[in-house]
C-alpha positions in Angstrom: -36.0 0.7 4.1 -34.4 3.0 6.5 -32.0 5.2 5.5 -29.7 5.4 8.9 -30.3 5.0 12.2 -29.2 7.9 14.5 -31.5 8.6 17.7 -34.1 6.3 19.7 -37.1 7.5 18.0 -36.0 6.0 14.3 -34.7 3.2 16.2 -38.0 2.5 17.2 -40.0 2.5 14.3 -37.3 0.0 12.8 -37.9 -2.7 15.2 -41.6 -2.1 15.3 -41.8 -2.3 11.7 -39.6 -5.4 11.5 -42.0 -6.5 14.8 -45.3 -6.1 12.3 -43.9 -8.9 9.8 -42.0 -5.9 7.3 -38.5 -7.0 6.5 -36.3 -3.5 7.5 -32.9 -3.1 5.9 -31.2 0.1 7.7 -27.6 1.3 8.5 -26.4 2.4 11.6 -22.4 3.2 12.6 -21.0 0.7 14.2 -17.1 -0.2 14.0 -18.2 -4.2 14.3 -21.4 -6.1 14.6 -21.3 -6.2 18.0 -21.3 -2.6 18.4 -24.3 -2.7 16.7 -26.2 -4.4 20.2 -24.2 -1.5 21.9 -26.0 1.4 19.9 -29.7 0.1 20.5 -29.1 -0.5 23.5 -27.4 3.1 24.0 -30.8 4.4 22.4 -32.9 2.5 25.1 -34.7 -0.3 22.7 -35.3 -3.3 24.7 -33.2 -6.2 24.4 -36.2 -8.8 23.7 -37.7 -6.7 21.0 -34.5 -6.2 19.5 -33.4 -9.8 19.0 -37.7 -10.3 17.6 -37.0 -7.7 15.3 -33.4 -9.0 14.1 -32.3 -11.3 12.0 -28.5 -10.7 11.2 -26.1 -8.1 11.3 -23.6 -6.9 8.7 -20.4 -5.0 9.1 -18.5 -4.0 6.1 -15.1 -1.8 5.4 -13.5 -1.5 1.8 -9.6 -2.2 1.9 -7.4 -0.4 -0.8 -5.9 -2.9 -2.8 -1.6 -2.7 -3.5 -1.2 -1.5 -7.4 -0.6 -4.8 -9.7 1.6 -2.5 -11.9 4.0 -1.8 -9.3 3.4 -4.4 -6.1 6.6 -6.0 -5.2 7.1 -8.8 -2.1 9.0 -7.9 0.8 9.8 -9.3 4.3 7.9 -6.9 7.6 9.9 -6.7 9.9 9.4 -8.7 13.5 8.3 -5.6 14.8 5.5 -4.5 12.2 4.4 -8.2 12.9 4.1 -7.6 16.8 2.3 -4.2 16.0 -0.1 -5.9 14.1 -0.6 -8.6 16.3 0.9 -11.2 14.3 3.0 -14.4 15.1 5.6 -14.8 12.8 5.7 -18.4 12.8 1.8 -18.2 11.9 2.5 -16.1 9.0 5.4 -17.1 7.4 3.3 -18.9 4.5 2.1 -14.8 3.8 2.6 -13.6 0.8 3.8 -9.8 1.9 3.7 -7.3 -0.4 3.5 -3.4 -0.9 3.5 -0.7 -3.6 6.2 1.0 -4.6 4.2 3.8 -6.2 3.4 3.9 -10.1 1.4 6.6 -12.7 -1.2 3.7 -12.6 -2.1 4.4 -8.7 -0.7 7.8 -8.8 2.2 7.3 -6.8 -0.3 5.9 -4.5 1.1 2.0 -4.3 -2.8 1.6 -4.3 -5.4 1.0 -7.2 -8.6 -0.3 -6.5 -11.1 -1.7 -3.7 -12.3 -4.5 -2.0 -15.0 -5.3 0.7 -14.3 -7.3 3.7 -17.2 -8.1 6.1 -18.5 -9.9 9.2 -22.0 -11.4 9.1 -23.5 -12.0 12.4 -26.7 -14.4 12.2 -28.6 -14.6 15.4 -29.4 -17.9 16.7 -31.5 -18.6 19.8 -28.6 -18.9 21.8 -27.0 -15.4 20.9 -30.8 -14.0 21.1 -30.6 -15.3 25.1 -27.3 -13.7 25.8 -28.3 -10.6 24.1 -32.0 -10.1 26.7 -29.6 -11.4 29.2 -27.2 -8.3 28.8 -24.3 -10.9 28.6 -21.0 -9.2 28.2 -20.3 -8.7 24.5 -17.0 -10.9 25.0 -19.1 -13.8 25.9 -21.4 -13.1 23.2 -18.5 -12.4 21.0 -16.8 -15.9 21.4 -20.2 -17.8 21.0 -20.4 -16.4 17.8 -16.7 -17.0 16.7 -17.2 -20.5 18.0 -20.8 -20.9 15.8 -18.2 -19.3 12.6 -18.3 -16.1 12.5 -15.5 -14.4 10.3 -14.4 -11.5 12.0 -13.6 -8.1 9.9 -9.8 -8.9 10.8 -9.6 -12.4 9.6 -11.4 -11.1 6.3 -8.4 -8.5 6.0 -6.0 -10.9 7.1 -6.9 -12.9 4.5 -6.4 -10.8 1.9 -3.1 -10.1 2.8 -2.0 -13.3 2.8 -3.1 -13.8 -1.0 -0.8 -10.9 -1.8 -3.7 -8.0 -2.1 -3.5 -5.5 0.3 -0.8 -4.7 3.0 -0.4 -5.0 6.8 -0.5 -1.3 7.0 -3.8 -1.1 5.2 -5.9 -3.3 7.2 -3.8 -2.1 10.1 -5.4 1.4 9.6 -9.4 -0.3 8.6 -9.5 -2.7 11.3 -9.0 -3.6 14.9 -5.9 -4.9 15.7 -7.1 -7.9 18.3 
């Protein structure tokens, strides 16, 4: 196990470990798996020895959670919609809520966690792009098309079940 990987030489001894048969867990920051090429690459580990040495990818991000003592529905506005790159028509089966603020959160509207994630597993195809140097938006859709759940669509979801609000995952993820 590595701790985190920060500069080229730890980066190293991760993939040549994983290289010699030894299964490496490790952490590196990265705001999505894809950034995750990005950073080796940044710290000059070559492409085919990266995609030998991985296997998948996982980016994570806890979302607050709206307060069940004091949640309450409500309606966003067309315009917090279009700000967080919503359709309204796609959306109107949401169930929108927010937190009015309770002593159970601390006035918060919040009380509690959960984790959304994105698991990229590398298939022979991505592998290819990846030594290729593809552009990540390539690689990005061959992914999405193989099923990949992006961090977005996990946060999505939980809004739509009532759990969290548009202006948390708005502030822990991308809006695409």
């Amino acid at each position: 196990m590595v701790g985190e990987i920060r500069d080229p030489d730890t980066a190293q001894i991760a993939v040549q470990s994983a290289l010699t048969g030894h299964l490496v867990f490790t952490t590196i920051h990265a705001n999505n798996v894809f950034d995750v090429i990005g950073r080796f690459t940044q710290m000059e580990i070559d492409p085919y020895s990266l995609v030998s040495a991985l296997n998948a990818v996982l980016a994570q991000r806890l979302i607050r959670l709206v307060c069940a003592s004091c949640s309450s529905h409500y309606t966003p506005s067309e315009e917090e919609l279009e700000a967080s790159g919503l359709d309204p028509q796609q959306v109107a089966h949401y169930h929108f809520v927010h937190g009015k603020g309770c002593g159970h959160c601390r006035g918060t509207g919040y009380r509690g966690r959960s984790a959304i994630a994105e698991l990229l597993h590398l298939d022979d195809e991505l592998r290819q792009m990846i030594v290729e140097r593809q552009p990540i938006s390539k690689i990005k859709a061959h992914a999405c098309k193989r099923g990949l759940r992006l961090l977005r669509e996990s946060a999505l979801e939980l809004v739509q079940q009532g759990r969290t609000t548009l202006e948390e995952i708005n502030r822990v993820t991308f809006i695409s």
